[in-house]
C-alpha distance (Angstrom), angle and dihedral (degrees) to the residues before:
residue distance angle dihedral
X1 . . .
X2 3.68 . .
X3 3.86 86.6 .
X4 3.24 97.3 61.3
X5 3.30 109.6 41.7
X6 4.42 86.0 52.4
X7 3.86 79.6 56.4
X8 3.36 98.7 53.8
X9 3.99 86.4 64.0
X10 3.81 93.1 33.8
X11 3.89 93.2 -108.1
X12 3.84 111.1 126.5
X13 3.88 127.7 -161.7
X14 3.60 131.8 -109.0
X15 3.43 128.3 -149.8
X16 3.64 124.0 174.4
X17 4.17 118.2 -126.8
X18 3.86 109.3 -99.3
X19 3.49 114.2 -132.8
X20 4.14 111.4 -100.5
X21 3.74 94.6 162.6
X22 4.31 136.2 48.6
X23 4.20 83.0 -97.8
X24 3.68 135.0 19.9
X25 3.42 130.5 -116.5
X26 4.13 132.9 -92.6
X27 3.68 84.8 -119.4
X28 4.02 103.7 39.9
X29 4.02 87.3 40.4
X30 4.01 93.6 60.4
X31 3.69 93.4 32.8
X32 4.34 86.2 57.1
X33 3.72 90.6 43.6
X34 4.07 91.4 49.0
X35 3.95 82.0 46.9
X36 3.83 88.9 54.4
X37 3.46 101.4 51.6
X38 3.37 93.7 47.5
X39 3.93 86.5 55.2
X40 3.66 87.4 54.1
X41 4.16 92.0 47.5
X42 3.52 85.5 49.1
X43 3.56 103.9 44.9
X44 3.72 101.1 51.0
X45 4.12 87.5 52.5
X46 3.91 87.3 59.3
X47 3.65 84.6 44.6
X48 4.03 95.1 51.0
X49 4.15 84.9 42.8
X50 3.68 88.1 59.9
X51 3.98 104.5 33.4
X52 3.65 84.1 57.9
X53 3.45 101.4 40.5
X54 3.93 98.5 -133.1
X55 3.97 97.0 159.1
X56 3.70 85.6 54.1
X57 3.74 86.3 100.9
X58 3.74 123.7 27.1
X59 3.80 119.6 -101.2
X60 3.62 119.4 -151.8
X61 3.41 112.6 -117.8
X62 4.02 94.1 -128.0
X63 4.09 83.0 69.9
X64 3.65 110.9 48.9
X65 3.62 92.2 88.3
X66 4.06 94.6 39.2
X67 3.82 96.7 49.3
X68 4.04 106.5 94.4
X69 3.82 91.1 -170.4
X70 3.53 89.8 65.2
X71 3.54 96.1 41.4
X72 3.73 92.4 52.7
X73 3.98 92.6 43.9
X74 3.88 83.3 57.9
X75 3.50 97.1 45.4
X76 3.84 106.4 41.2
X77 4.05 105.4 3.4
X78 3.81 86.5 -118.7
X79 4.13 105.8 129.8
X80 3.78 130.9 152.1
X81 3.83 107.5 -147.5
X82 3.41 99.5 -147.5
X83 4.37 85.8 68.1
X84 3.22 87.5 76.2
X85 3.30 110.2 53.4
């Protein structure tokens, strides 16, 4: 269910191999440690999002691709907040 509605906005889940065996695989060990830093990518956007308050406002839809302060908060953490007020 999840799956498909990630797919339906071309997002696609991740879950990390669960161990079966006394040691993992080549394969399922770099596929968990790609999952992890993705985690970590991912969690310190959602951490920027909140520190600066961003959905304190609403943003119309039509601008979340076309706002470069947001883009470069994402990218590099870097975000005046007086851009987005």
């Amino acid at each position: 269910v999840i799956d498909d509605l990630l797919s339906g906005v071309g997002a696609k889940l991740m879950i990390p191999f669960f161990q079966r065996s006394a040691q993992f695989s080549k394969e399922g060990t770099e596929k968990t440690q790609a999952i992890s830093c993705l985690r970590i990518v991912v969690d310190r956007v959602i951490g920027r999002i909140k520190s600066n308050h961003i959905w304190d406002s609403p943003i119309p839809l039509t601008q979340i691709g076309s706002r470069p302060d947001l883009v470069q908060l994402l990218r590099d953490g870097q975000f005046s907040r007086t851009s987005i007020l």
